[in-house]
C-alpha positions in Angstrom: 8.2 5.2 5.6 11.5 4.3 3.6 9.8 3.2 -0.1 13.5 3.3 -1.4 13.9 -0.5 -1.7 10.1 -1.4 -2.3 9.5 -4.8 -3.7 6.4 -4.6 -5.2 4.5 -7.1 -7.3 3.0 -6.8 -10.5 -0.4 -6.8 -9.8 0.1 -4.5 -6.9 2.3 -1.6 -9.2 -0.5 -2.1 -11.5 -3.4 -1.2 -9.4 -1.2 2.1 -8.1 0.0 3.0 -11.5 -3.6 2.8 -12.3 -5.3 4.5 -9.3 -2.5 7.2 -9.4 -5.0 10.0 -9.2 -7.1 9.1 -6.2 -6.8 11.4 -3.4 -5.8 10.0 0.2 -9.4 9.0 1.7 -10.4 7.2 -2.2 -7.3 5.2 -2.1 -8.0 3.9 1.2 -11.8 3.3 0.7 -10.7 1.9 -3.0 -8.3 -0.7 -1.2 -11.3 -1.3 1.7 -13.5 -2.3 -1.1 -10.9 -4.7 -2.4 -8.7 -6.4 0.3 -11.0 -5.9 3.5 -7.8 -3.9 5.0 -9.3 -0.5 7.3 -7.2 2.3 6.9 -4.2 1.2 4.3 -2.5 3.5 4.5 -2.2 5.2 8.2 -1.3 8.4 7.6 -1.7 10.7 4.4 2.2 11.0 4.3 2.4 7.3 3.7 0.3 7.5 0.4 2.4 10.7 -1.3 5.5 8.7 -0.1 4.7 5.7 -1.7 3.0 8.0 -5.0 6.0 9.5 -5.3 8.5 6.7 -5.5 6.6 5.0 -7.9 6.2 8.7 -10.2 9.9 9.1 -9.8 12.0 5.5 -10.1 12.7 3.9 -13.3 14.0 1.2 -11.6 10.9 -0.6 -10.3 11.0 -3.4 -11.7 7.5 -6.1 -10.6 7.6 -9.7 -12.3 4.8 -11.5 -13.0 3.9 -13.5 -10.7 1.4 -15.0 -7.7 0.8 -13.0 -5.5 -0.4 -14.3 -1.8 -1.2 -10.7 0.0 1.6 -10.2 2.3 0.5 -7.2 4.3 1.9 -5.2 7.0 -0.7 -5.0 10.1 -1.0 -1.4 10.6 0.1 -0.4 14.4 -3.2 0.5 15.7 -4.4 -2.6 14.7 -1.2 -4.6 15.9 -1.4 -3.0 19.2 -5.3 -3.4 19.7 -4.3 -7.3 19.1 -1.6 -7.1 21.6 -4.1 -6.1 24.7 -6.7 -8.1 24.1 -6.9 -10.6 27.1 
């Protein structure tokens, strides 16, 4: 995944900045517990990606504001949706 032009909200960069040391399976089960959403992050390459650009840019910059939970539907999920008849 390309993070190189994330927008990211407040609330969101936050909870990363604050959950920065959770391994691949907490962060998933962490964001389970809190949003509902299976399996966040697909893969584990995802997660360091995402880790990583927020570690490394000084340019992130997340107002405060409302957030409403836009959230990509992860493929397996998209697809499973797609069959159903």
């Amino acid at each position: 995944m390309d993070f190189s032009c994330i927008d990211i909200g407040f609330l969101s960069l936050t909870f990363f900045q604050n959950n920065n040391r959770l391994s691949f399976k907490e962060i998933n089960n962490t964001l389970k517990d809190n949003t509902g959403i299976v399996n966040f992050f697909e893969k584990e390459e995802y997660f360091v990606q995402l880790k990583e650009t927020l570690i490394n840019s000084q340019s992130i910059v997340a107002e405060s504001q409302v957030e409403y939970g836009d959230y990509q539907t992860n493929q397996q999920l998209s697809q499973s949706i797609c069959n159903c008849r």
